[in-house]
C-alpha positions in Angstrom: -1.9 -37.7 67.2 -4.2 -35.3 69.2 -4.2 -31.7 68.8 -6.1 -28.8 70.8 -8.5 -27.2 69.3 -7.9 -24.1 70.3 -4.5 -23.9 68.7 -6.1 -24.5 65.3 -8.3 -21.8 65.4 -7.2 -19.1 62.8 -5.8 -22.1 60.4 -5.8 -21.0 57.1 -8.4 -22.5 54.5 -7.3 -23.2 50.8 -9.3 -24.3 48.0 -8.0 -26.1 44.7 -7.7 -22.2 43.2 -6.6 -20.1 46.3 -6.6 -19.0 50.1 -10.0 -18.3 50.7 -9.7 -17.6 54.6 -9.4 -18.9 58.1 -10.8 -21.2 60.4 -12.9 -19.9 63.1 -15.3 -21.8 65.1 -15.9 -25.8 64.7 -19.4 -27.5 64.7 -19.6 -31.3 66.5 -22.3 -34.1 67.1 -22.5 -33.9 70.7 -23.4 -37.6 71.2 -20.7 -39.0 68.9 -18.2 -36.0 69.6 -17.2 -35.8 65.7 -16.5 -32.8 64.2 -19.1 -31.9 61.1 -18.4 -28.6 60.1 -15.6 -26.2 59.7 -16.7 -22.4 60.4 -14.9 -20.1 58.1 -13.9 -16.4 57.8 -14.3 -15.3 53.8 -15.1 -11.9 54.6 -11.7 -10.9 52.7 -13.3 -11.8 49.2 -16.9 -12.0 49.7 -19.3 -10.0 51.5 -20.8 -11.8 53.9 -18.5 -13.0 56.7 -19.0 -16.5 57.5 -19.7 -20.1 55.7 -20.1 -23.6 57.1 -17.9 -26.2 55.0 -18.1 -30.0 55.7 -15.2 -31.9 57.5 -15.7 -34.4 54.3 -14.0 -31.4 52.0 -10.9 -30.9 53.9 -8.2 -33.0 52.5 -5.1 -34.3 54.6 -4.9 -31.1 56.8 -1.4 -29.8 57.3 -1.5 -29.8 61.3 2.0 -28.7 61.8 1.4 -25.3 59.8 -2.1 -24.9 60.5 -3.2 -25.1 56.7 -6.5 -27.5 55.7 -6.6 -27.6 51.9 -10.1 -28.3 50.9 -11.4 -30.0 47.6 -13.5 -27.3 46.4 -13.0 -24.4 44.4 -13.6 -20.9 45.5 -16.7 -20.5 43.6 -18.4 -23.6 45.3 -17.1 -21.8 48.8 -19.2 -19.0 47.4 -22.1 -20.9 47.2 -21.5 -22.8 50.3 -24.0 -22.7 53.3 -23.8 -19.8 55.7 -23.4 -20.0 59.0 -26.8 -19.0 59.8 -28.4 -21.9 57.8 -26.3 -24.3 59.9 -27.3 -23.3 63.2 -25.5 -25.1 66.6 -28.1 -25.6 69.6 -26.3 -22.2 71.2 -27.7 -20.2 68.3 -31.1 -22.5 68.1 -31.4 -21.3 71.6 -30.8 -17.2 71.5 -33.0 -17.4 68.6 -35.9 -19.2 70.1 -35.4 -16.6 73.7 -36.2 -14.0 71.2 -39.1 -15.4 70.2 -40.1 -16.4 73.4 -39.5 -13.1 74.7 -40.9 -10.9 71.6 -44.5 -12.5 72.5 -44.5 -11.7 76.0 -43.1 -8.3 75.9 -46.5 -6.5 76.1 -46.8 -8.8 79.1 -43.5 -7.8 80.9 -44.5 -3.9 80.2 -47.7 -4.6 82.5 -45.7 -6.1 85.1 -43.0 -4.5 86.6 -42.2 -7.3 89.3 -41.9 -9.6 86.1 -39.2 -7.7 84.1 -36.2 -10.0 85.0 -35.2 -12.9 82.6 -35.7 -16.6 83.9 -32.3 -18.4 84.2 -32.0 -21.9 83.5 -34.4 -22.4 80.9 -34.4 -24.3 77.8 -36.3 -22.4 75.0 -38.9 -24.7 73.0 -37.0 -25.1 69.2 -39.6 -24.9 66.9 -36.7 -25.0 63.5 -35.5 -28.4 61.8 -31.9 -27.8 63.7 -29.9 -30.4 64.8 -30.4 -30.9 68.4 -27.1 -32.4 68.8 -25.3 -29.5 67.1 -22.7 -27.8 69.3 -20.3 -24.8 68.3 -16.7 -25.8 70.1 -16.0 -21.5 70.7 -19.4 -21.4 72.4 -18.5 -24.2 75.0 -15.2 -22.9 75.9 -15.8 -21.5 79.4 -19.0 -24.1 80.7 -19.0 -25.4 83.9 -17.8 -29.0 84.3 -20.2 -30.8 87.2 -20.0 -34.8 88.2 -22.0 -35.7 91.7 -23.5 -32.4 92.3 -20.8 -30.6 92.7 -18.3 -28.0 90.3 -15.4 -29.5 89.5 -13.8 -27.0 86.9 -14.1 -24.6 84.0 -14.0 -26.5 80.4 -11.2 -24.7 78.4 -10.4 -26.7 75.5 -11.2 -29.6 73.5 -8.7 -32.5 72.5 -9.3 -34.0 68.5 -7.6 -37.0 67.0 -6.5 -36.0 63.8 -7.1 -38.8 61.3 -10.9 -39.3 62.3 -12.1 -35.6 63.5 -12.9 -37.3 67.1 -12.8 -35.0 70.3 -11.4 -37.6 72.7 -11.0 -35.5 75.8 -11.9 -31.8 77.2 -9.7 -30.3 78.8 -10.8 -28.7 82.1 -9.1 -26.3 84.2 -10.1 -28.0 87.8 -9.5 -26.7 91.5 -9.2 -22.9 92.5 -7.3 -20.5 91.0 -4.6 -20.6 93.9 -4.4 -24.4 93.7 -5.8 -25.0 89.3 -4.4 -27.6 87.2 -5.6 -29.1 84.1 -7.3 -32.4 83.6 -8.1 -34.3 80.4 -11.7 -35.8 80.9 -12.8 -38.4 78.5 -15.2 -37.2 76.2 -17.7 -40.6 77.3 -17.9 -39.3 80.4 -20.5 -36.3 79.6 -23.8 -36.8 80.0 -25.4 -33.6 79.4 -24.8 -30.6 78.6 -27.2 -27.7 79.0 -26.8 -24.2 77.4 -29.5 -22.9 79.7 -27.1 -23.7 82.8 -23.2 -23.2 80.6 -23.3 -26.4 82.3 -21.3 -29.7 81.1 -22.1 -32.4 83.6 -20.3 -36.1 83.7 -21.4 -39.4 84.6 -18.3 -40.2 86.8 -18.3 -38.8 90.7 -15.7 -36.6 91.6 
C-alpha cells in the first residue's frame, strides 16, 4: 500500500524499553528514491533535539496509528547519530554558502555594488556528505519543471510501505483558480537543484 509522507510526520517512535519520540523529517537516496533515515524529535528525554536512526531499525511500522517500533533500546537512541553528523545536500549546501560567504566578506564590505547574494548557485562541498542525500521536509514546496516550462509546486511524496520506496510526488499543477493534483512517477526526475528549489523531469509537459 502507499502512504503520503506527509501524514506520517509526527508518528510516534518506540524503542524495545519506551516511547522515545516522534518522527520528524525523512532522509532519501535521490537516485534510488529509498528512504535511509528516520529524523527524530528526543528532545523530551535528552538534551539535544534531534537524531538520525536507520530505516533498517524500524520493525513492521504500525501505518494505520502512526507508531514505528524500532529494535533498539533507548540508550543506543542516545548514542545514535545526530542529525548534524548526517547531513542531506540542503544542509551540505547552507553550510558550504557560509563558508563561501565568511571568506569573501572583507570583499563584499569594499564593494557596495557587490553586496547582493548570487542566486542559482551551487556551493562547492568540500565534507564526505552524501551527495545523493535529500531531506523529504526541505523539498516540500520545489518547483516541478519538464520542457522548460513550470508545471507545478511539489507538495508531497508517495512511499510504498513494505520497501521504504517513494514511487510518486505529488505535485500540485495548474493555477490556483484552475490547481489539481498530479501523481508524477518518481523515474521521471532528472535533477533536482537546491540552488534553483527546482525539481525538473525528463518527460515534456
Amino acid at each position: 500500500m502507499f502512504r503520503d509522507l506527509q501524514t506520517l510526520t509526527g508518528s510516534r517512535v518506540i524503542a524495545t524499553d519506551g516511547e522515545i519520540g516522534k518522527v520528524t523529517d525523512f532522509l532519501f537516496n535521490d537516485q534510488s528514491w529509498t528512504i535511509d533515515y528516520l529524523v527524530v524529535d528526543v528532545r523530551r528525554w535528552l538534551s539535544r533535539r534531534d537524531v538520525v536512526l536507520a530505516v533498517a531499525a524500524v520493525k513492521e511500522p504500525d501505518w494505520s496509528k502512526n507508531v514505528f517500533q524500532i529494535q533498539l533500546t533507548t540508550e543506543q537512541v542516545r548514542d545514535s547519530p545526530v542529525v548534524d553528523s548526517v547531513e542531506p545536500v540542503s544542509r551540505q549546501q547552507e553550510l558550504a554558502m557560509t563558508e563561501y560567504f565568511g571568506r569573501l566578506a572583507c570583499w563584499v564590505d569594499r564593494h557596495a555594488g557587490a553586496s547582493s547574494i548570487p542566486t542559482g548557485t551551487e556551493y562547492p562541498l568540500h565534507s564526505k556528505g552524501d551527495p545523493h542525500l535529500r531531506s523529504v521536509w526541505h523539498l516540500t514546496g520545489y518547483k516541478v519543471w519538464s520542457a522548460g516550462a513550470e508545471v507545478g509546486r511539489l507538495e508531497g511524496f508517495i512511499v510504498d510501505e513494505p520497501v521504504w520506496h517513494i514511487g510518486y510526488l505529488n505535485v500540485k499543477a495548474g493555477d490556483w483558480l484552475a490547481s489539481r493534483d498530479v501523481l508524477i512517477p518518481t523515474h521521471s526526475v532528472q535533477s533536482i537543484s537546491w540552488a534553483d528549489h527546482r525539481v525538473k523531469l525528463h518527460r515534456n509537459r
